[in-house]
Structure formats: structure tokens, C-alpha cells
Steps between C-alpha positions, in 0.01 A plus 500: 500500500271798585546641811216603764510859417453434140211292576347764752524757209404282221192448763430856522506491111320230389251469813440887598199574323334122548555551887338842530232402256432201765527679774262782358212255515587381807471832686330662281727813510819570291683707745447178731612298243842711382584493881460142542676380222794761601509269854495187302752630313738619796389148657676287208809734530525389864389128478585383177911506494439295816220295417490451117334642186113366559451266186205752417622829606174637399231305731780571771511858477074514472494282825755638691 
């Protein structure tokens, strides 16, 4: 079984790009966005060995 870590970096991976591009819109600003996503990223590496890997890492990284 894959461990949280691995899922947190095969997050980062796989969901970097799609997150920023998201959050780009949202705000309007890149810089904005590249911060944010760096907080939703630190987030998951706090809450998700307690809480669980969010079935759609994704959405939970653009909303949190």
C-alpha cells in the first residue's frame, strides 16, 4: 500500500500545474496562485496522515 507521503508527492506531481492553473483564474494573479497552492500543499502534509488522502486530491487542494 502507498503511504501518505507518496500520495502527497505523487499530488504535487500529477496535480501541481492543474492547481495553479485553477487558482490563476481564481485570483487572477500567478504569484497569488504559486503561494496558495504552496499552503495547500503544506496543509495536506499536516492534515492528511491524520485525516486521509481526499478521494480527489485535486478539488481538495483548489478548495482548501
Amino acid at each position: 500500500m502507498i503511504d501518505v507521503r507518496e500520495m502527497i508527492t505523487r499530488a504535487h506531481h500529477e496535480e501541481w500545474a492543474r492547481v495553479v492553473a485553477a487558482l490563476t483564474r481564481r485570483f487572477g494573479d500567478l504569484d497569488i496562485a504559486e503561494e496558495a497552492a504552496a499552503e495547500a500543499f503544506a496543509t495536506a502534509v499536516e492534515r492528511w496522515p491524520a485525516d486521509g488522502v481526499p478521494p480527489n486530491a485535486g478539488a481538495w487542494l483548489t478548495t482548501t
